[in-house]
PDB file of N, H, CA, C and O in Angstrom:
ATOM      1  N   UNK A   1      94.599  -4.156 276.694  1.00  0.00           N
ATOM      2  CA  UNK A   1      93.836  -3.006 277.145  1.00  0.00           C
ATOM      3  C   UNK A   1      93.614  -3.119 278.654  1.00  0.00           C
ATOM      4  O   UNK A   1      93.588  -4.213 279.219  1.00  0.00           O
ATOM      5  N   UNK A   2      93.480  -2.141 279.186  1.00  0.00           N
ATOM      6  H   UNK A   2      93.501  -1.253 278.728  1.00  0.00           H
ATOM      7  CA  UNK A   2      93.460  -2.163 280.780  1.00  0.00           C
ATOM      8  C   UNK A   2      92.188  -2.188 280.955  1.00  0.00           C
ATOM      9  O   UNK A   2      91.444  -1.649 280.136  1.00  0.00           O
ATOM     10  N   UNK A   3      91.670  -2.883 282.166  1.00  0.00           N
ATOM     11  H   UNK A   3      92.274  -3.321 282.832  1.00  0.00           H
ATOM     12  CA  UNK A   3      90.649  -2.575 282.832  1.00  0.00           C
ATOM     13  C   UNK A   3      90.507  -1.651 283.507  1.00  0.00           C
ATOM     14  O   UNK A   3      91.398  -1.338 284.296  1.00  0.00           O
ATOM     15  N   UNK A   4      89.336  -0.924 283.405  1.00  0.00           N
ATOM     16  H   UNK A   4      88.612  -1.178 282.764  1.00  0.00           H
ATOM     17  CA  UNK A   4      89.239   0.204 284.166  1.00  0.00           C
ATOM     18  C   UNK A   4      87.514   0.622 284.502  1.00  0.00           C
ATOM     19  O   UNK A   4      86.620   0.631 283.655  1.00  0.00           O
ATOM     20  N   UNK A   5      87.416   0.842 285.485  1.00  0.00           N
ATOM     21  H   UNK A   5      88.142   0.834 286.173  1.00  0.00           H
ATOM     22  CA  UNK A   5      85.733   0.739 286.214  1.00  0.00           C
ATOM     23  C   UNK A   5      85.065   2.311 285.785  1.00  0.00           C
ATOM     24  O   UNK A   5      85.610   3.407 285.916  1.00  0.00           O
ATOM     25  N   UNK A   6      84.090   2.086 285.391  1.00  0.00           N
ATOM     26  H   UNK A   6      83.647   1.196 285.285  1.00  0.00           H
ATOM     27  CA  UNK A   6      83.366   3.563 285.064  1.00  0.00           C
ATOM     28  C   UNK A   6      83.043   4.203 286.729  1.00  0.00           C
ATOM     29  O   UNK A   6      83.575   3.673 287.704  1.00  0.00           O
ATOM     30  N   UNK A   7      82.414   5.005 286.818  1.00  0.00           N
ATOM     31  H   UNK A   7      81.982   5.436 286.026  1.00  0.00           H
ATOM     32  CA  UNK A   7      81.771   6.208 287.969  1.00  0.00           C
ATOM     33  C   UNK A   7      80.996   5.280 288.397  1.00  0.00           C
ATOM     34  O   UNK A   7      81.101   4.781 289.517  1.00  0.00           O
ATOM     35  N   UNK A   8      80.015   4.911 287.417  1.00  0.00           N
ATOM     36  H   UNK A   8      79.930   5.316 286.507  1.00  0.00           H
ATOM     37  CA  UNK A   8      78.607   3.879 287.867  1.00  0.00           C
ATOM     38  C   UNK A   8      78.793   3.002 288.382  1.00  0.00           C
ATOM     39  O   UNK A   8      78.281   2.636 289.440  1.00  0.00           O
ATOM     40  N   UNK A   9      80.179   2.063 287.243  1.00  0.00           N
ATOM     41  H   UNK A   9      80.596   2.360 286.384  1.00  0.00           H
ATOM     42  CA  UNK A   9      80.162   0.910 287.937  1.00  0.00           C
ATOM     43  C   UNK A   9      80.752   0.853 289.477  1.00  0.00           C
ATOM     44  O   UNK A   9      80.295   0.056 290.296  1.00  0.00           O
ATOM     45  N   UNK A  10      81.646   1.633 289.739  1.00  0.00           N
ATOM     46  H   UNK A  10      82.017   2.280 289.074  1.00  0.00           H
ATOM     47  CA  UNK A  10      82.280   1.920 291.094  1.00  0.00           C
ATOM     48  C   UNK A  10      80.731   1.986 292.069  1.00  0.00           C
ATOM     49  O   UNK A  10      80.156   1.038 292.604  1.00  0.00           O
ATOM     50  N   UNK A  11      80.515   2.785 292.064  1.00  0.00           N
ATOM     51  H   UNK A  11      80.982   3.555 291.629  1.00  0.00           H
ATOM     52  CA  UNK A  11      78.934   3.109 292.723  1.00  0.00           C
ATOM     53  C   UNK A  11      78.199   1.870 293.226  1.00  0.00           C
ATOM     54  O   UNK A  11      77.941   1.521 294.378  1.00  0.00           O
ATOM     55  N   UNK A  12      77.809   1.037 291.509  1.00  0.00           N
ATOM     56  H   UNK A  12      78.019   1.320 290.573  1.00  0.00           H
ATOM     57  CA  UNK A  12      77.214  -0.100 292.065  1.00  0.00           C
ATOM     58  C   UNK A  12      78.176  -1.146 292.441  1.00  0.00           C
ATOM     59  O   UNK A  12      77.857  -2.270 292.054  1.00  0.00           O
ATOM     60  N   UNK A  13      79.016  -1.075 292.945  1.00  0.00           N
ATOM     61  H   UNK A  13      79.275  -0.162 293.260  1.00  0.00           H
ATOM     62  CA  UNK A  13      79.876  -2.301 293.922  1.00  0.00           C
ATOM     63  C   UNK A  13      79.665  -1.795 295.252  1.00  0.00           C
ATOM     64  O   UNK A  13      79.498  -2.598 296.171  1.00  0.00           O
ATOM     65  N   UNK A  14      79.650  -0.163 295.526  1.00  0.00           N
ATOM     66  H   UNK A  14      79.785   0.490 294.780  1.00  0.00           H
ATOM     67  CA  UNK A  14      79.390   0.211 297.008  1.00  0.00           C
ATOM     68  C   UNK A  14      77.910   0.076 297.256  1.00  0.00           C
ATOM     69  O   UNK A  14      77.436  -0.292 298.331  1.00  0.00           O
ATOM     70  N   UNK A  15      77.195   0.409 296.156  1.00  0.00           N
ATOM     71  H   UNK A  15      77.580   0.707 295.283  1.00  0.00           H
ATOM     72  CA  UNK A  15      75.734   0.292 296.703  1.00  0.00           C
ATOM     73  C   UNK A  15      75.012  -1.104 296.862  1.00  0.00           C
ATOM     74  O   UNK A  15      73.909  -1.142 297.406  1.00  0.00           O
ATOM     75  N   UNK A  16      75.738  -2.472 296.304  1.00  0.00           N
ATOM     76  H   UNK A  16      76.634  -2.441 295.862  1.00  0.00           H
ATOM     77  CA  UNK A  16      75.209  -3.537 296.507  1.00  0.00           C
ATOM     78  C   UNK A  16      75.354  -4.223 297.676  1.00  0.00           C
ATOM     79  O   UNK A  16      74.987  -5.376 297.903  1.00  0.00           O
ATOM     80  N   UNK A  17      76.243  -2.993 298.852  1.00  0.00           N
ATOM     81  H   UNK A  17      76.541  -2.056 298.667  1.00  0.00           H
ATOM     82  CA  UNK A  17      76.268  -4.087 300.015  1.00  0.00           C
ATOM     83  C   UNK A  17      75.201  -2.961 301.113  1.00  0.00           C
ATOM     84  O   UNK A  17      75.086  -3.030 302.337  1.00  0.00           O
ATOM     85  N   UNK A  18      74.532  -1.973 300.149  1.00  0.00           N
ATOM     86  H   UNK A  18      74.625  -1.918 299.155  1.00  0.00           H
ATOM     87  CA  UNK A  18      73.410  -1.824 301.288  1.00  0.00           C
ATOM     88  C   UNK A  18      71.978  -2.645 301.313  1.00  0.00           C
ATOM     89  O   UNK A  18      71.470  -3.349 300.441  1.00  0.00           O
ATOM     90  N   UNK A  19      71.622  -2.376 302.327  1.00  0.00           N
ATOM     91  H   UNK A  19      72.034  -1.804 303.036  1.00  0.00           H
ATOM     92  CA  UNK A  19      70.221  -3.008 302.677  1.00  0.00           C
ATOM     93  C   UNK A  19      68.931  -2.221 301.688  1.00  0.00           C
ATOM     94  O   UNK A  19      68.682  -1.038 301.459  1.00  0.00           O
ATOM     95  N   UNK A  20      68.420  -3.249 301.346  1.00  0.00           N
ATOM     96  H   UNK A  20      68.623  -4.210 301.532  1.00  0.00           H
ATOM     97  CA  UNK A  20      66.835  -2.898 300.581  1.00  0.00           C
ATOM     98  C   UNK A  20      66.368  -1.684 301.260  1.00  0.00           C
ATOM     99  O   UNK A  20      66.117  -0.905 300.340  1.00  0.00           O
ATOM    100  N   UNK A  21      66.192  -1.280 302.038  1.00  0.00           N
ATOM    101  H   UNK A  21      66.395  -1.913 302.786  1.00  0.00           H
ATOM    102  CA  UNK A  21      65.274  -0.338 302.891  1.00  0.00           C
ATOM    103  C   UNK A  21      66.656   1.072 302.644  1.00  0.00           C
ATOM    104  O   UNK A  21      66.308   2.245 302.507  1.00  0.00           O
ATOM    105  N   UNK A  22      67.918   0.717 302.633  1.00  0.00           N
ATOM    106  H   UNK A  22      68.201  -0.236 302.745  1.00  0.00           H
ATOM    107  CA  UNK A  22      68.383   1.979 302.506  1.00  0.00           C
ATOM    108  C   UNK A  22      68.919   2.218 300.626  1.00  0.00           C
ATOM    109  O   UNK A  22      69.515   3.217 300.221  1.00  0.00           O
ATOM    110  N   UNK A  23      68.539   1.118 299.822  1.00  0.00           N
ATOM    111  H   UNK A  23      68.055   0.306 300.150  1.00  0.00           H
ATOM    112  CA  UNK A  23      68.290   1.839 298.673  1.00  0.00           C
ATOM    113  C   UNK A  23      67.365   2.460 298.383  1.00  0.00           C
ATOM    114  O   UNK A  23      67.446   3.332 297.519  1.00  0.00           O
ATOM    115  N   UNK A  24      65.833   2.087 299.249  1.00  0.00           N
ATOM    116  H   UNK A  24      65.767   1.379 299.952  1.00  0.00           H
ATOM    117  CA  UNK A  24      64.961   2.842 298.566  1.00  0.00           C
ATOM    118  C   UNK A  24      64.966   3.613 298.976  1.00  0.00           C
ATOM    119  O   UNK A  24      64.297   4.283 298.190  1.00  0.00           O
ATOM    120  N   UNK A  25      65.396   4.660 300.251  1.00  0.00           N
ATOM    121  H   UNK A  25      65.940   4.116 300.890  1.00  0.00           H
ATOM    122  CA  UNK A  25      65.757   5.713 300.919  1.00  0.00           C
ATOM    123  C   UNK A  25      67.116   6.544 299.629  1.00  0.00           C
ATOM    124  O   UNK A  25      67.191   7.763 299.480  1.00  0.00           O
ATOM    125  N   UNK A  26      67.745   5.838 299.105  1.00  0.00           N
ATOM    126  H   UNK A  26      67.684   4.848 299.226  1.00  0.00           H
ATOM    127  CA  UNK A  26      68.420   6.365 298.627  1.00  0.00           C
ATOM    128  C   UNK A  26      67.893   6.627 296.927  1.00  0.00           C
ATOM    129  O   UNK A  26      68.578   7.480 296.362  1.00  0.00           O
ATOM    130  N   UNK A  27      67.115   6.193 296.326  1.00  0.00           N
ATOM    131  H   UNK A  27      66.559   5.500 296.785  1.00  0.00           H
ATOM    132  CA  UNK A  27      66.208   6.330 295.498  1.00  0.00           C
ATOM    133  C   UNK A  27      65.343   7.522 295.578  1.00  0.00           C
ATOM    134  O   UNK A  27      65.114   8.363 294.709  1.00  0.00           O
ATOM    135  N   UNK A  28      64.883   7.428 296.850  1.00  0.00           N
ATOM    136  H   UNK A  28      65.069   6.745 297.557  1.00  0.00           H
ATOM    137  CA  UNK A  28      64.078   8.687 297.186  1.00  0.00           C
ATOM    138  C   UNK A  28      64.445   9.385 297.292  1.00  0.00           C
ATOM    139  O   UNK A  28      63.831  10.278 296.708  1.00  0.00           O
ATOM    140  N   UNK A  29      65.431   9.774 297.872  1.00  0.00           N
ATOM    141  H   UNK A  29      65.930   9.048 298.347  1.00  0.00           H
ATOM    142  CA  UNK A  29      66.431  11.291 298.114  1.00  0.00           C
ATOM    143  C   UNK A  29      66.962  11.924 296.647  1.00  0.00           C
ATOM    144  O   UNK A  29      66.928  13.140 296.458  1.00  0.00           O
ATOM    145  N   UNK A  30      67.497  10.906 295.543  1.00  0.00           N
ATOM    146  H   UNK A  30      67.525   9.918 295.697  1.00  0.00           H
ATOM    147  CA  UNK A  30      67.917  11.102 294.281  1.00  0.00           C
ATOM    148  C   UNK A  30      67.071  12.001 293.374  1.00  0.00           C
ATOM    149  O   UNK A  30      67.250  13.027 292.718  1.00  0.00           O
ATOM    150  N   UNK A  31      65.956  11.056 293.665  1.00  0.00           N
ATOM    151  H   UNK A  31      65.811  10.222 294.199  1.00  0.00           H
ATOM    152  CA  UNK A  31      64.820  11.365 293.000  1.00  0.00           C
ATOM    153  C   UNK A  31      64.017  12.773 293.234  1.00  0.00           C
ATOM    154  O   UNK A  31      63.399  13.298 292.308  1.00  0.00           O
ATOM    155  N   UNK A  32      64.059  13.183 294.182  1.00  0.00           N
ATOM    156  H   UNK A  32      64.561  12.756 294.935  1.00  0.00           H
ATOM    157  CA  UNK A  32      63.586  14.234 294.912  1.00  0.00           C
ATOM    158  C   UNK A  32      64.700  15.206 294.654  1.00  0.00           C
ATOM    159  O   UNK A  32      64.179  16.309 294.487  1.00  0.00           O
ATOM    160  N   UNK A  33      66.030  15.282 294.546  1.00  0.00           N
ATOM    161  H   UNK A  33      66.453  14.386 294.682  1.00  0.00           H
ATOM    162  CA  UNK A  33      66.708  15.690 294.637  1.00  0.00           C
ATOM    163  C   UNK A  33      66.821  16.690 293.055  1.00  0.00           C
ATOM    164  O   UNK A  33      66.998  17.901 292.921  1.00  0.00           O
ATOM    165  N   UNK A  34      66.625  15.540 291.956  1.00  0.00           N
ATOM    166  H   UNK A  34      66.481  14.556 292.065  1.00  0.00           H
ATOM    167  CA  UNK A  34      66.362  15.783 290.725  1.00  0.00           C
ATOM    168  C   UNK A  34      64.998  16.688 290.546  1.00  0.00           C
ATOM    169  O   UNK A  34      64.898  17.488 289.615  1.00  0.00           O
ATOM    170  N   UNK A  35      63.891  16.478 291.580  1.00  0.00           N
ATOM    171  H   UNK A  35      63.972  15.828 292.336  1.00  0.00           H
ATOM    172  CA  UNK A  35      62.870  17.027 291.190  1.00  0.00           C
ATOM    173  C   UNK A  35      63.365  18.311 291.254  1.00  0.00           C
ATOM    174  O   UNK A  35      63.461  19.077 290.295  1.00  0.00           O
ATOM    175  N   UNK A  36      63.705  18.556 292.495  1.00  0.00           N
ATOM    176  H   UNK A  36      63.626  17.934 293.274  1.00  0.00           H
ATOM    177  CA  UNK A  36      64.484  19.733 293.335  1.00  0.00           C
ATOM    178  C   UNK A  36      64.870  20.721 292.145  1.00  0.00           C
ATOM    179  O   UNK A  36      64.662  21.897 291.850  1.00  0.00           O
ATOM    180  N   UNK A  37      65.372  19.901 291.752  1.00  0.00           N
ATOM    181  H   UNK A  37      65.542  18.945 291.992  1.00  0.00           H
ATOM    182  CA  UNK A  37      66.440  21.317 290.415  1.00  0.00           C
ATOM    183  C   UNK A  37      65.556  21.038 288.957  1.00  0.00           C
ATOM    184  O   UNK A  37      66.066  21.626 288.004  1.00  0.00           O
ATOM    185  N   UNK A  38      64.518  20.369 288.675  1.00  0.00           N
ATOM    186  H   UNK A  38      64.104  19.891 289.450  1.00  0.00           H
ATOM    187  CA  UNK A  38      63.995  20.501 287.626  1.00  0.00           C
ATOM    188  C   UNK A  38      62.754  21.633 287.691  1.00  0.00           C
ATOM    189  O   UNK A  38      62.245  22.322 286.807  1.00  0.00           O
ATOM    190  N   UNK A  39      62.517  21.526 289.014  1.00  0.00           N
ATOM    191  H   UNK A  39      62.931  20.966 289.732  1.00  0.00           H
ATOM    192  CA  UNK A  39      61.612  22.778 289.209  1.00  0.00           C
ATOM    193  C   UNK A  39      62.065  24.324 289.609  1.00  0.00           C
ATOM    194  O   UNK A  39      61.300  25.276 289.766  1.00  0.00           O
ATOM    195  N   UNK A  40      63.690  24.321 289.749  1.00  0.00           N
ATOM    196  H   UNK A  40      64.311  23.548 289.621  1.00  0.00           H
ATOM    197  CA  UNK A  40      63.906  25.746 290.292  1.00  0.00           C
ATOM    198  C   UNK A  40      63.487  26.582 289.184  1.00  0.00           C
ATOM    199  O   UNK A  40      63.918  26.265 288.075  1.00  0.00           O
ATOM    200  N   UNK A  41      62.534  27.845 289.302  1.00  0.00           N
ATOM    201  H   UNK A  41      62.184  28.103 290.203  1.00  0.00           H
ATOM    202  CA  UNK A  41      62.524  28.849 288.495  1.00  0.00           C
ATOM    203  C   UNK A  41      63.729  29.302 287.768  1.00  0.00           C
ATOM    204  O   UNK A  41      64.389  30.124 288.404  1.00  0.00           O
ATOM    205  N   UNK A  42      64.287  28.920 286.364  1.00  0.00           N
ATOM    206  H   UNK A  42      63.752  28.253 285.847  1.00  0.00           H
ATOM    207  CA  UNK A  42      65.216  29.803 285.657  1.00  0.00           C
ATOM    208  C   UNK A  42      65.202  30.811 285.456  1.00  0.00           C
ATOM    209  O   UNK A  42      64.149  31.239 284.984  1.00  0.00           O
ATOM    210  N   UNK A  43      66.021  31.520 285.620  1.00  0.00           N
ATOM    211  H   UNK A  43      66.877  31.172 286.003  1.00  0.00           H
ATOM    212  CA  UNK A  43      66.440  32.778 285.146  1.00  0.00           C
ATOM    213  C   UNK A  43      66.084  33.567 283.632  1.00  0.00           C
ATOM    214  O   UNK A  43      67.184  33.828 283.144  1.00  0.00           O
ATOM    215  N   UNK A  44      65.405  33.866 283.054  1.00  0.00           N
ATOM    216  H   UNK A  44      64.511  33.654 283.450  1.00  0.00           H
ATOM    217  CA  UNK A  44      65.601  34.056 281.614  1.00  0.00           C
ATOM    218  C   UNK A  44      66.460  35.205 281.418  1.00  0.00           C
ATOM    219  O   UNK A  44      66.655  36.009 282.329  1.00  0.00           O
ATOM    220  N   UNK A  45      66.965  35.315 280.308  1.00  0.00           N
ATOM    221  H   UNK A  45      66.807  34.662 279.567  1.00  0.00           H
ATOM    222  CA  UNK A  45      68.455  36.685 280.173  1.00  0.00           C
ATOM    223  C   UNK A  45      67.124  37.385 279.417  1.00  0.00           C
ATOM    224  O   UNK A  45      66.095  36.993 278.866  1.00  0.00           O
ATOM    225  N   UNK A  46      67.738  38.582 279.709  1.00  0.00           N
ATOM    226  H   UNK A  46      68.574  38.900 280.156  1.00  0.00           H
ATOM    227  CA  UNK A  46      67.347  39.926 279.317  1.00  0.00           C
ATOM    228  C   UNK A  46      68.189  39.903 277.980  1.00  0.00           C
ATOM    229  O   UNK A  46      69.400  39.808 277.776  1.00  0.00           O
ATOM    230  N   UNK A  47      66.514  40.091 276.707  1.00  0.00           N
ATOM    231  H   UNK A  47      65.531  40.168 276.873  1.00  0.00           H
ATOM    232  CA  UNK A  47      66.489  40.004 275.578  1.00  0.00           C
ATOM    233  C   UNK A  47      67.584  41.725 274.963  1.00  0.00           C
ATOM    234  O   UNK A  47      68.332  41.979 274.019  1.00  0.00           O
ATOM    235  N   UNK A  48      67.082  42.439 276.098  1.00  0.00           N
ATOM    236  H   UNK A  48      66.474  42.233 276.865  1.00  0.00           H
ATOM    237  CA  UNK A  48      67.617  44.016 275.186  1.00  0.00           C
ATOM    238  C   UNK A  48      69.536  43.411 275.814  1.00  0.00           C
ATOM    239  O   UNK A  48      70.417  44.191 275.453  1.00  0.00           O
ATOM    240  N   UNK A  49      69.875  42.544 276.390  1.00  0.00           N
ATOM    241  H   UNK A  49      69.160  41.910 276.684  1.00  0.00           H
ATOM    242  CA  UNK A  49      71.424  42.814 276.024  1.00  0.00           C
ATOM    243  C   UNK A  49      72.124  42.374 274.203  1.00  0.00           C
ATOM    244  O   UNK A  49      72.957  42.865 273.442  1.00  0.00           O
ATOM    245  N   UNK A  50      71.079  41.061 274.187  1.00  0.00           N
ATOM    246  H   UNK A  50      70.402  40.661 274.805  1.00  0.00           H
ATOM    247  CA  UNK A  50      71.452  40.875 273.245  1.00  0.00           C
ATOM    248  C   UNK A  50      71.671  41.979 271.694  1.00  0.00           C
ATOM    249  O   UNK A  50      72.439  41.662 270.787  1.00  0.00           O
ATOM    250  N   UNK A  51      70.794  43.308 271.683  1.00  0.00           N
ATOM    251  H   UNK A  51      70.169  43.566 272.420  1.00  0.00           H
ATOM    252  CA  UNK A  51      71.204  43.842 271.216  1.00  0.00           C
ATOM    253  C   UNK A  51      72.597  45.056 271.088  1.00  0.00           C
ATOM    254  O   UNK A  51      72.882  45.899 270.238  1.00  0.00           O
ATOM    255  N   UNK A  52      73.167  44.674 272.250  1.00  0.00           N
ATOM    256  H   UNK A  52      72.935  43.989 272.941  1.00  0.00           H
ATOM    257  CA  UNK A  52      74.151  45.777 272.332  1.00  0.00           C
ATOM    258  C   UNK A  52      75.312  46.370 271.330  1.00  0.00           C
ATOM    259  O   UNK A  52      76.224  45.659 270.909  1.00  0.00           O
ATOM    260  N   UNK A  53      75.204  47.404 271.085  1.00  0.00           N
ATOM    261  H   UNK A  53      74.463  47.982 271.427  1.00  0.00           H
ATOM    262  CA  UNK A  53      76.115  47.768 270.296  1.00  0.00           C
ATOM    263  C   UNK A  53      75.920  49.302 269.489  1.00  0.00           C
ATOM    264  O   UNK A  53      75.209  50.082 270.122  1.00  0.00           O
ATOM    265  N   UNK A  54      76.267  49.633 268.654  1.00  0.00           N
ATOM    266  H   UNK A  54      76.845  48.999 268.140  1.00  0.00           H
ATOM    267  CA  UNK A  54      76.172  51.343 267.691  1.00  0.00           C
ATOM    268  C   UNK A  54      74.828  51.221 267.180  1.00  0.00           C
ATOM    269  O   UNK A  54      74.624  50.651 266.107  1.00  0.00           O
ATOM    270  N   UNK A  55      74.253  51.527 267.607  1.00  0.00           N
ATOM    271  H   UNK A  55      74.419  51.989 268.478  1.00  0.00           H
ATOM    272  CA  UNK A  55      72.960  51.966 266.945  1.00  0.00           C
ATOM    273  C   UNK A  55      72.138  53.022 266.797  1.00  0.00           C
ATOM    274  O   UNK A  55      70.914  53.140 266.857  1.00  0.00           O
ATOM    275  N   UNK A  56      73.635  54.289 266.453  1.00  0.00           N
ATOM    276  H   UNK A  56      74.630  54.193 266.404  1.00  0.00           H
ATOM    277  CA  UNK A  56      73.256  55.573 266.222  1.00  0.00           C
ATOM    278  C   UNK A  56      72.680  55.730 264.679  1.00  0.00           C
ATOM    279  O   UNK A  56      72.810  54.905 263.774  1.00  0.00           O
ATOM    280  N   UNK A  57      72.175  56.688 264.635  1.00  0.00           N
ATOM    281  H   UNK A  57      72.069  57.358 265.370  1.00  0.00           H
ATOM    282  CA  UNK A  57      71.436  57.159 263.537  1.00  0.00           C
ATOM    283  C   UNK A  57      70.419  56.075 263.137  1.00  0.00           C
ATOM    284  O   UNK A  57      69.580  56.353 262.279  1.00  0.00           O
ATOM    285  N   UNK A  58      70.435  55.156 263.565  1.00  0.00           N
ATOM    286  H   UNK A  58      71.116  54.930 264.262  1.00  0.00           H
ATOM    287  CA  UNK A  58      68.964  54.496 263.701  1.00  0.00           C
ATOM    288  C   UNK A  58      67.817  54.761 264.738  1.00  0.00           C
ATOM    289  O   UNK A  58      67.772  54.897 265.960  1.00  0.00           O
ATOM    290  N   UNK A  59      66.897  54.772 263.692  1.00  0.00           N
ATOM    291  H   UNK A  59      66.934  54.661 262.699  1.00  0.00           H
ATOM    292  CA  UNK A  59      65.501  55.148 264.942  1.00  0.00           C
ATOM    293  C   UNK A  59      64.271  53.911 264.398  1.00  0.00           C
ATOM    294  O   UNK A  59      64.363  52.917 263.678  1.00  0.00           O
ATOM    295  N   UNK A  60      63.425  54.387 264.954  1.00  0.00           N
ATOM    296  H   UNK A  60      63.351  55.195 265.539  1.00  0.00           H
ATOM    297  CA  UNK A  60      62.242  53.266 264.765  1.00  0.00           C
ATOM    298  C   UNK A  60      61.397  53.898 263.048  1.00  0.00           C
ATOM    299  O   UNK A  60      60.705  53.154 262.352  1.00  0.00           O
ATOM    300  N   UNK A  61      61.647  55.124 262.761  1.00  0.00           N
ATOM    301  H   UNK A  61      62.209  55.728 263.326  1.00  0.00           H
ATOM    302  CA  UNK A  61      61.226  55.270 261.444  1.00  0.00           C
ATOM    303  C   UNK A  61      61.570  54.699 260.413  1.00  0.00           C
ATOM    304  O   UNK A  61      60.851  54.337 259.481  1.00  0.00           O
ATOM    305  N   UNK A  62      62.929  54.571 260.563  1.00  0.00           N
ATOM    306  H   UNK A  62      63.513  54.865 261.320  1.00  0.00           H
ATOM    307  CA  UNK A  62      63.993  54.043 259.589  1.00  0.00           C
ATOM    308  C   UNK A  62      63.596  52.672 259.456  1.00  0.00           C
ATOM    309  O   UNK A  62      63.843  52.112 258.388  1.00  0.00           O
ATOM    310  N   UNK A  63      62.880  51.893 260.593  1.00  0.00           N
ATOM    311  H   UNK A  63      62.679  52.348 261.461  1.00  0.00           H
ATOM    312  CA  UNK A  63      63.136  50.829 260.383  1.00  0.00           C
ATOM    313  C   UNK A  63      61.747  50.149 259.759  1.00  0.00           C
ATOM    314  O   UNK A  63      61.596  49.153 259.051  1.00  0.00           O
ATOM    315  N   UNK A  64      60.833  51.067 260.297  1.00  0.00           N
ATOM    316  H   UNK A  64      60.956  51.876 260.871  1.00  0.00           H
ATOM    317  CA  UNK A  64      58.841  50.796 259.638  1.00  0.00           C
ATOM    318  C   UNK A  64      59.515  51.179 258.675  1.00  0.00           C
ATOM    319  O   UNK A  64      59.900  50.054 258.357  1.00  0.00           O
ATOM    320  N   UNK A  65      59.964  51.806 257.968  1.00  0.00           N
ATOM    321  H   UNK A  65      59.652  52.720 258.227  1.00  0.00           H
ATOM    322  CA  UNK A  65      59.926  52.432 255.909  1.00  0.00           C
ATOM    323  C   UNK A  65      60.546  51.746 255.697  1.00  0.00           C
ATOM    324  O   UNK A  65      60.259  51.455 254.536  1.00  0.00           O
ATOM    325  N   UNK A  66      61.716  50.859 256.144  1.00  0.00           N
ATOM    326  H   UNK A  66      61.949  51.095 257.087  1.00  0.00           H
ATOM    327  CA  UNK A  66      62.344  49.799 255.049  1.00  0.00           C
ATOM    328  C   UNK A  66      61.410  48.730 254.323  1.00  0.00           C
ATOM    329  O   UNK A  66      60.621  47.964 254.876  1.00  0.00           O
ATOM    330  N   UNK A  67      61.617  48.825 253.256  1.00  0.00           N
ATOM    331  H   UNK A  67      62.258  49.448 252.807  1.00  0.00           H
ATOM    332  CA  UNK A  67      61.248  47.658 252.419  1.00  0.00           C
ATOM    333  C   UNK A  67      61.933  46.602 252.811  1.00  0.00           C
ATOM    334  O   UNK A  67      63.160  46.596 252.708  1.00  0.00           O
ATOM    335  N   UNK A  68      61.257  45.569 253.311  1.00  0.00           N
ATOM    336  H   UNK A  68      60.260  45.574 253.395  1.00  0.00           H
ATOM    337  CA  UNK A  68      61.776  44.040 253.549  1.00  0.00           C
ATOM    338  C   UNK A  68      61.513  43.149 252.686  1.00  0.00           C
ATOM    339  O   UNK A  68      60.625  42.329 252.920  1.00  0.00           O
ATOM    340  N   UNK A  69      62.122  43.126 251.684  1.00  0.00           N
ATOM    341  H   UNK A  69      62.844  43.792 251.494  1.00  0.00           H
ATOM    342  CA  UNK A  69      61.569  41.854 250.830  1.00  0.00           C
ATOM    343  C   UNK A  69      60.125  42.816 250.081  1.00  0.00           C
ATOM    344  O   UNK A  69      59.481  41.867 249.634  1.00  0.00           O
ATOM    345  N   UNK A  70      59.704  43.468 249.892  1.00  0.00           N
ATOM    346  H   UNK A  70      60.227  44.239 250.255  1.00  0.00           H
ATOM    347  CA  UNK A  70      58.310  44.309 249.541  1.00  0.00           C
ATOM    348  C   UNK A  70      57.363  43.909 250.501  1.00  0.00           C
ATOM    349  O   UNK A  70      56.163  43.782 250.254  1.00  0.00           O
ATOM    350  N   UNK A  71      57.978  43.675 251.776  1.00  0.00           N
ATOM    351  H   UNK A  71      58.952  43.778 251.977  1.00  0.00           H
ATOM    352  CA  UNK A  71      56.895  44.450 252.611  1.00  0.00           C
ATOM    353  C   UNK A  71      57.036  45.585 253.496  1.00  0.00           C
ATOM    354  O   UNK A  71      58.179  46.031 253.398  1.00  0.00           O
ATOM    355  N   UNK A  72      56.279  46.273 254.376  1.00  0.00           N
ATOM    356  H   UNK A  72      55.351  45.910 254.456  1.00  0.00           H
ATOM    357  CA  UNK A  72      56.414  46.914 255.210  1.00  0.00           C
ATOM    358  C   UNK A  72      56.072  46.496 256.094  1.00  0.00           C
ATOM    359  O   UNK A  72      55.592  45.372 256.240  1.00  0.00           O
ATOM    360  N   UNK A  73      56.311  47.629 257.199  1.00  0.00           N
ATOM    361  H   UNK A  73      56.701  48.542 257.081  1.00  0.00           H
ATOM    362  CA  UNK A  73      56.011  47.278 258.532  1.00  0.00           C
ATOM    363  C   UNK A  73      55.290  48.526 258.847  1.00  0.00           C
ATOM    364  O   UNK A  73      55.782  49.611 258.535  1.00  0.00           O
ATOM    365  N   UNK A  74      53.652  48.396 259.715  1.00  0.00           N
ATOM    366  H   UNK A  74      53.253  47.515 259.969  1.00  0.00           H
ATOM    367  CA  UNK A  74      53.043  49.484 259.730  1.00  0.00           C
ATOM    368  C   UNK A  74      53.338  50.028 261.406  1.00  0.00           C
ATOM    369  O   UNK A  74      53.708  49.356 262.368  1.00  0.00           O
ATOM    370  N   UNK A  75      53.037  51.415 261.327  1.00  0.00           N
ATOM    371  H   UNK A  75      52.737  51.962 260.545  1.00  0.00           H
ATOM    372  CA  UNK A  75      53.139  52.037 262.757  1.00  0.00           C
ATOM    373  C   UNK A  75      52.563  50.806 263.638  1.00  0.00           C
ATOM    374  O   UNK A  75      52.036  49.774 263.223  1.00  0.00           O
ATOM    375  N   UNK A  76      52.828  51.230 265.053  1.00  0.00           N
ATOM    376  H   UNK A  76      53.257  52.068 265.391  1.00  0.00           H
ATOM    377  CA  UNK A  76      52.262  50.830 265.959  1.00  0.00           C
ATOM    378  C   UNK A  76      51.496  51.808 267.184  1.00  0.00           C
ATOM    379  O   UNK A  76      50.909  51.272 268.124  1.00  0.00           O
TER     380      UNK A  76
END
């Protein structure tokens, strides 16, 4: 079987010949970096695409008078 170095391990052979003071600089930037995108406001999708499609001859009456299982659904 061949040897072969992961992403990481490559990484930590370059990062073990920096100096203490510029890993933790580089710790910090990572770290911050991650905060960075864990806090960007997402987007949420717009719930009415998900309905797209024929939805002629349906109205909102049709859908309070169905019996679901024996229940209804009352006006709003």
């Amino acid at each position: 079987m061949e040897n072969t170095l992961s992403i990481t391990e490559m990484y930590m052979m370059v990062l073990a010949t920096l100096s203490n003071s510029d890993k933790l600089d580089l710790i910090s930037r990572l770290s911050s970096s991650m905060r960075d995108e864990a806090s960007m406001k997402r987007e949420r999708p717009d719930l009415r695409t998900c309905f797209k499609g024929d939805w002629s001859g349906i109205d909102a009456d049709s859908l309070r008078n169905h019996n679901y299982h024996g229940r209804t659904v009352e006006s709003w």
